[in-house]
C-alpha positions in Angstrom: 0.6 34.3 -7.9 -2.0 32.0 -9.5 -1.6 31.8 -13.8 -3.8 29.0 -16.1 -3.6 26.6 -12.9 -0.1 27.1 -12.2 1.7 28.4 -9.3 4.8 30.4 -9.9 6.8 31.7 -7.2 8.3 35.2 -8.0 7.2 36.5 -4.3 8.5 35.6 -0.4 4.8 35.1 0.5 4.2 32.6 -2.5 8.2 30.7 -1.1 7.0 30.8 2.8 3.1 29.2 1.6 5.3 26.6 -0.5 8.1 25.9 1.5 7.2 22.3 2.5 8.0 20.9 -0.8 10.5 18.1 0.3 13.5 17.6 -1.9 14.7 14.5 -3.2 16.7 13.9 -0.3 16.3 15.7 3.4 16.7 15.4 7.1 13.5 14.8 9.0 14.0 16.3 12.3 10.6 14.8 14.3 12.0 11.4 13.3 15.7 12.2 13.2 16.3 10.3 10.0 17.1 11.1 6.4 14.8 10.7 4.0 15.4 10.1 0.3 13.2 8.9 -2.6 15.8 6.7 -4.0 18.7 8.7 -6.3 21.4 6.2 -5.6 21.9 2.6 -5.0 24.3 2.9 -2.3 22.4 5.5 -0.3 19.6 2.8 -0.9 21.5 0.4 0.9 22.7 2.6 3.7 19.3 4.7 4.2 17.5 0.6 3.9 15.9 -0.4 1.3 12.5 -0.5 3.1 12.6 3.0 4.3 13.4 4.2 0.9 10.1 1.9 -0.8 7.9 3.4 1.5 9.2 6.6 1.5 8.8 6.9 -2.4 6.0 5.3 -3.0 3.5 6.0 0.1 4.9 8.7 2.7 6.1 11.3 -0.1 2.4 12.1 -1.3 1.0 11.1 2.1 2.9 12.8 4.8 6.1 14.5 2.9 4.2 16.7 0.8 2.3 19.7 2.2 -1.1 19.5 2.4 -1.3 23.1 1.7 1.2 22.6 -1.4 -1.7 21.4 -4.2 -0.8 19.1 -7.0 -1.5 19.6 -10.7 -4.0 16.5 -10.4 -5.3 18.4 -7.7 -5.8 22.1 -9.7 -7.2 20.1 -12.7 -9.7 18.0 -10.4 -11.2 20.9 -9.5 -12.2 21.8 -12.5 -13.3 18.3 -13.2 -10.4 17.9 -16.4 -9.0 14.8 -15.8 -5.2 14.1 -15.3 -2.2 10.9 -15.8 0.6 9.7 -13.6 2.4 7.4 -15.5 5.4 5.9 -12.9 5.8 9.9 -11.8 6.3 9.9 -7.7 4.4 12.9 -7.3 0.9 11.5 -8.2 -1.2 12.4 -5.2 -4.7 13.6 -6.5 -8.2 13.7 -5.5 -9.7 9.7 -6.7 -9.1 7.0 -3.7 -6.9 4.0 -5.4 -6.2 1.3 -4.3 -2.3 -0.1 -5.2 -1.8 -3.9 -5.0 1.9 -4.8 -4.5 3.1 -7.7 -5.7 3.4 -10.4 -3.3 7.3 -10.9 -3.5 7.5 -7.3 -2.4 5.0 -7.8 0.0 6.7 -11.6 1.4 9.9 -9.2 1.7 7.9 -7.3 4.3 8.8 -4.2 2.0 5.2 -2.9 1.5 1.7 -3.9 3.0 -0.1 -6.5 0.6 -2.3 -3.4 -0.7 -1.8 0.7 0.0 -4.8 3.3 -0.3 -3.3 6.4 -1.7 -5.6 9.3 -3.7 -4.2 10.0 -6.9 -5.0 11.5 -10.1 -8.0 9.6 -12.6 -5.7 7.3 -14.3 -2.5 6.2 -12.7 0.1 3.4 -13.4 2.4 2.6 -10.9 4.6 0.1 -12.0 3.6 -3.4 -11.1 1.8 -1.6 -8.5 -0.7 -0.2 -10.7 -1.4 -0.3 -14.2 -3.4 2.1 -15.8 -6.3 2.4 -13.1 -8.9 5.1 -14.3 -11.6 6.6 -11.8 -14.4 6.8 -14.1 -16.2 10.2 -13.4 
């Protein structure tokens, strides 16, 4: 069921066509690892601290999330109204962006020097990003 842009799910069909909304942590069977977007420091340490980065930052909006699941800065794209992520983990959009990470984190072999993502028309990502705007 579709309302103002917003998806609710009051119906199995809406549930089975959303399903592949990962939670904040889960068990990836194709890569028999558990996944987790960070929610405590010593599952950061255990999980590695690399995995957790790049899970977070990059693979959640890039592979985790369903492409068939749209984001809010998806919905309002479409109807050309622009949207903000400010440090929000679910940013993935429609603009191409570009993140530079800092070299420290880079050096660390944490993250690649710089990480194309799509994203909404103004996002700040930490040091990553800071308040980028896709003009339209």
């Amino acid at each position: 069921m579709k309302s103002s842009g917003l998806f609710f799910l009051n119906q199995l069909d809406d549930w089975n066509s959303c399903k592949k909304c990962p939670g904040l942590i889960w068990f990836k069977k194709d890569e028999n690892r558990i996944i987790s977007y960070g929610s405590g420091i010593s599952e950061i340490w255990s999980l590695g601290v690399k995995n957790v980065v790049l899970d977070g930052i990059v693979n959640l909006n890039k592979e985790h999330l369903s492409k068939n699941v749209q984001t809010i800065h998806e919905e309002l794209s479409k109807d050309d109204i622009q949207s903000a992520s400010i440090n929000g983990l679910l940013y993935r959009g429609s603009f191409h962006q570009r993140l530079n990470v800092p070299k420290l984190i880079s050096a660390m072999g944490l993250l690649p020097n710089k990480i194309d993502i799509n994203g909404p028309s103004l996002i700040s990502l930490g040091t990553l990003s800071q308040f980028m705007e896709v003009r339209w």
